[in-house]
FIFITOR-281092 format. One record per residue (C-alpha): x, y, z; residue number from 1. Coordinates in steps of 0.1 Angstrom, whole numbers, always signed. Layout:
BEGIN
{vokol {X, Y, Z}, NUM}
...
END
This chain:
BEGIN
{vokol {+204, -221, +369}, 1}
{vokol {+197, -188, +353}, 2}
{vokol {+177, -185, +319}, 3}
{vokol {+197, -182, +289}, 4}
{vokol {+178, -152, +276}, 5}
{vokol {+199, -154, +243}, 6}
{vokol {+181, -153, +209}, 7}
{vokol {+185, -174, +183}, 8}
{vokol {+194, -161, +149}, 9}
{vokol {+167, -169, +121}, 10}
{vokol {+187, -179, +90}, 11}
{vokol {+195, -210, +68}, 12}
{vokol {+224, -224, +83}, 13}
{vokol {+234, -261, +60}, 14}
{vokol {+259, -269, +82}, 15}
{vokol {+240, -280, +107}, 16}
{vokol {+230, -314, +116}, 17}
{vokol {+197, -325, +105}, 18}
{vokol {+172, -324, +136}, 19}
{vokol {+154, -363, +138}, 20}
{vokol {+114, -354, +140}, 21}
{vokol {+117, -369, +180}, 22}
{vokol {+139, -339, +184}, 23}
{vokol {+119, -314, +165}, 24}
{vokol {+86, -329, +182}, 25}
{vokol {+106, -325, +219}, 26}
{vokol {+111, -289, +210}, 27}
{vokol {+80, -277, +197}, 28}
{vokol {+63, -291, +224}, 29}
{vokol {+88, -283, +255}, 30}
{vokol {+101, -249, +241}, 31}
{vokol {+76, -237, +216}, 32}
{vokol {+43, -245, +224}, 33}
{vokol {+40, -229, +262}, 34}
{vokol {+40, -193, +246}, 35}
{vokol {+11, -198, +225}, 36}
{vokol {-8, -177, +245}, 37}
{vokol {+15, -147, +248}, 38}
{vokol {+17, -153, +213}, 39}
{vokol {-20, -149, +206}, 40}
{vokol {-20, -115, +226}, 41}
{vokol {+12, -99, +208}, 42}
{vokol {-8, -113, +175}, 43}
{vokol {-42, -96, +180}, 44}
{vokol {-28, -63, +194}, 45}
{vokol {-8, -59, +161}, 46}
{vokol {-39, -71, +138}, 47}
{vokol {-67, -59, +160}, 48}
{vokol {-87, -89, +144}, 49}
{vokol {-91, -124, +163}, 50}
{vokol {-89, -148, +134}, 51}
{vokol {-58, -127, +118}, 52}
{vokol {-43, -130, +148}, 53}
{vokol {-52, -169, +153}, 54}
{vokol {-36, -174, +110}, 55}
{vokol {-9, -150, +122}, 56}
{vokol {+3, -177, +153}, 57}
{vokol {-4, -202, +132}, 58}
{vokol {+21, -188, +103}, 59}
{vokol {+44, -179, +133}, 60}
{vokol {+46, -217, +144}, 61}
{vokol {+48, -234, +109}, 62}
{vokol {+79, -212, +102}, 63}
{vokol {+97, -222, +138}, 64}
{vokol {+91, -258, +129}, 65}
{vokol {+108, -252, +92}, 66}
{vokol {+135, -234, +109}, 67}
{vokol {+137, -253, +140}, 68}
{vokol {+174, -263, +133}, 69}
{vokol {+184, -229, +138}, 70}
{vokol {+174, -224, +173}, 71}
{vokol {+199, -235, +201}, 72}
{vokol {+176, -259, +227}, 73}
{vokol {+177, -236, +263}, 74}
{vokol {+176, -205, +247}, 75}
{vokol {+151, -178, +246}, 76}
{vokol {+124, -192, +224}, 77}
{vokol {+98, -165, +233}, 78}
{vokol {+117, -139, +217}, 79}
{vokol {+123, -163, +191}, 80}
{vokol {+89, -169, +186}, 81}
{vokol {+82, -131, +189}, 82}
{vokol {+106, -119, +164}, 83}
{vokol {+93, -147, +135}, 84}
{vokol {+60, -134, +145}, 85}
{vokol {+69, -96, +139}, 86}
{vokol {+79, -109, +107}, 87}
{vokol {+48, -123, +94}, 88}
{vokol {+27, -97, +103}, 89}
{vokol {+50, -75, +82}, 90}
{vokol {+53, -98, +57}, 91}
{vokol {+16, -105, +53}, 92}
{vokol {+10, -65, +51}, 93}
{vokol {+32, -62, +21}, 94}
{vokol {+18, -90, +6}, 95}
{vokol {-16, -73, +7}, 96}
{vokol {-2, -42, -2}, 97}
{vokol {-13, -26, +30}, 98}
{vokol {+7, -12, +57}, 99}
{vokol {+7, -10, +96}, 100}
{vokol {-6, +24, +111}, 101}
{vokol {+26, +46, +118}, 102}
{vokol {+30, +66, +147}, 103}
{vokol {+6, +97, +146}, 104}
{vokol {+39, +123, +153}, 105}
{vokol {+15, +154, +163}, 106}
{vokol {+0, +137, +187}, 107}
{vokol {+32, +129, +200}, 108}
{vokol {+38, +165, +198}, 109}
{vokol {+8, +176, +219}, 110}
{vokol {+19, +150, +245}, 111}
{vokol {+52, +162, +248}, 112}
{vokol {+39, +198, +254}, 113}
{vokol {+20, +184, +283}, 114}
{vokol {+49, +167, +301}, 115}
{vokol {+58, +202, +316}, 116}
{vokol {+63, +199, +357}, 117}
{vokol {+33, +230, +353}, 118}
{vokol {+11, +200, +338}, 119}
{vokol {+13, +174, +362}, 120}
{vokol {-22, +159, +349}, 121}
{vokol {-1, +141, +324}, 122}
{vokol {+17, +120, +345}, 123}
{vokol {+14, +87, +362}, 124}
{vokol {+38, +59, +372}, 125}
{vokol {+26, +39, +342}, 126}
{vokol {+52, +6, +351}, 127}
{vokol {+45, +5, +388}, 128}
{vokol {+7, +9, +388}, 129}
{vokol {-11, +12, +356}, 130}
{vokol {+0, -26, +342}, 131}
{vokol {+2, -40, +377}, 132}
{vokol {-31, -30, +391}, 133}
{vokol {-51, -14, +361}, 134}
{vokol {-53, -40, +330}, 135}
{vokol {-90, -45, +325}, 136}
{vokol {-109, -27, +291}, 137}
{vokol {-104, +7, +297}, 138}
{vokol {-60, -3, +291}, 139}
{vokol {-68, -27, +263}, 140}
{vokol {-87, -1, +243}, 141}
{vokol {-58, +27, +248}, 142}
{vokol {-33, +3, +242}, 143}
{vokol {-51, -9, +211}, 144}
{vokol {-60, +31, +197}, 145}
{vokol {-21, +36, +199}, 146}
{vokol {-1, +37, +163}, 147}
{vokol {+9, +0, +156}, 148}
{vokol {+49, +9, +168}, 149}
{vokol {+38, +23, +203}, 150}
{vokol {+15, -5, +210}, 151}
{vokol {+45, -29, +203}, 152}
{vokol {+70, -19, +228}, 153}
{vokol {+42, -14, +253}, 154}
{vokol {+33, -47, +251}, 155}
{vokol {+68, -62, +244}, 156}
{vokol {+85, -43, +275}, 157}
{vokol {+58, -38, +304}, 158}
{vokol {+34, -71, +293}, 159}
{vokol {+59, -96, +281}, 160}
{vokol {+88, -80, +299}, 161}
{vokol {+110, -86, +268}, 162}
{vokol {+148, -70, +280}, 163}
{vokol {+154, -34, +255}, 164}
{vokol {+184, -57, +240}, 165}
{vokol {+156, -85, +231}, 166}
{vokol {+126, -58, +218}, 167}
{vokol {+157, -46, +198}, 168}
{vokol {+164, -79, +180}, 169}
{vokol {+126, -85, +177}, 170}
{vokol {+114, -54, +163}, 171}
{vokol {+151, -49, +139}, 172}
{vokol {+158, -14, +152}, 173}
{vokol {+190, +0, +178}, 174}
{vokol {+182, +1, +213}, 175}
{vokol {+184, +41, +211}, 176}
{vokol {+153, +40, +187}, 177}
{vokol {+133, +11, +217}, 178}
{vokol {+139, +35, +247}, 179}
{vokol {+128, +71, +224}, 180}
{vokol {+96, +46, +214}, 181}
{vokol {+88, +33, +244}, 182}
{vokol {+95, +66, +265}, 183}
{vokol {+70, +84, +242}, 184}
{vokol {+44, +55, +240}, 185}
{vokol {+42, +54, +278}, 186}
{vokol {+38, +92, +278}, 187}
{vokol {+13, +89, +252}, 188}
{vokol {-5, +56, +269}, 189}
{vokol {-7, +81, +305}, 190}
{vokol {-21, +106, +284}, 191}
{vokol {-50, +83, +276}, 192}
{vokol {-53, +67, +309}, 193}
{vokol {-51, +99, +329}, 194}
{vokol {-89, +103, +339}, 195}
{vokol {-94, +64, +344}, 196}
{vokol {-66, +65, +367}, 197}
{vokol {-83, +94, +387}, 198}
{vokol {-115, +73, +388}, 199}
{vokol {-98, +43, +407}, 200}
{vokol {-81, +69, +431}, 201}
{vokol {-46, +69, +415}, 202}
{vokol {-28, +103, +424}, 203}
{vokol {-6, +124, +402}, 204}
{vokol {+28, +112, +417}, 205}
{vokol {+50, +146, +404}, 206}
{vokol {+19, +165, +417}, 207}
{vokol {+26, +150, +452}, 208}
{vokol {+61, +156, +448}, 209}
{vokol {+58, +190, +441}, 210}
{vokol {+34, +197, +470}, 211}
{vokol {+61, +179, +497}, 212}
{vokol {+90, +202, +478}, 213}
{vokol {+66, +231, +489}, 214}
{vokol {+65, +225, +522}, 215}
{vokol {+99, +216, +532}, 216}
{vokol {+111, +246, +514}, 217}
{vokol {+85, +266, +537}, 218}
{vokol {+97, +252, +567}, 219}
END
């Protein structure tokens, strides 16, 4: 039976029937409580700080159990969980009157200048080889040095392999706006990741292509 990937909607809804605390308990400990740990890492990427992160979860989990009516049992509770966790962390910067690191748009710019075919340094297959094969400090540490909204779709779409549809009703933007972010975060994550790549023996993939283009057009 396939996963129902659908998420849940976070708002009062009084027409529902009251939840008894058996079923709340079934829920929070069947549907709820298995992501905890995905939870922690999306928490601590956005904060950067482990006990913000550990009162962020814990802030994310007290408001599932007060809305627990609203989510429909067999639905997708990690993006669930995600989305009221997104919130927090925006809420609890407001609160303090801080805000989240915006995307740095002229590095973005120098990036994009590099993507040229006559560059090839700045590309690697980021899905297929840098997440499967290279997690380990050096990725943690570029993932963590990007702006607060590349890190997020990063982590969403190639870590928790959150659907564009679902990042979209996480993070409250249009699909459109998740596919521009998380092409130029990618970009901008290569970028970074470029020499550790080389050190491991990774090769520049359109740099081989262009080489075998070469050569058959030579023969």
């Amino acid at each position: 039976m396939p996963e129902n990937r659908t998420v849940p909607i976070l708002t009062e809804a009084p027409e529902r029937l009251p939840l008894s605390t058996a079923e709340k308990h079934a829920i929070f400990e069947e549907e709820f409580l298995p992501h905890i740990d995905a939870l922690h890492t999306f928490a601590f990427h956005l904060t950067l700080d482990d006990n913000a992160a550990n009162d962020l979860v814990q802030d994310a989990y007290m408001k599932a159990y007060r809305f627990i009516r609203q989510y429909d049992r067999g639905t997708n509770a990690k993006a669930w969980l995600f989305k009221i966790l997104k919130n927090a962390f925006i809420n609890e910067y407001r609160r303090k009157k801080r805000q989240p690191v915006q995307v740095d748009y002229e590095e973005i710019r120098k990036v994009h200048e590099k993507e040229d075919p006559g560059t090839p340094d700045a590309y690697f297959d980021l899905r297929e080889e840098m997440f499967n094969y290279l997690i380990g400090d050096e990725v943690t540490q570029a993932i963590n040095a990007m702006p607060v909204d590349f890190r997020t779709v990063i982590l969403l779409c190639d870590v928790e392999d959150f659907t564009y549809e679902e990042i979209a009703i996480i993070l409250d933007i249009p699909i459109g706006t998740v596919r521009s972010r998380l092409h130029r975060a990618r970009n901008l994550l290569k970028e970074k990741l470029k020499d550790y790549a080389r050190s491991l023996g990774y090769e520049d993939k359109r740099r081989k292509m262009t080489k075998e283009d070469s050569s058959s057009s030579d023969e």
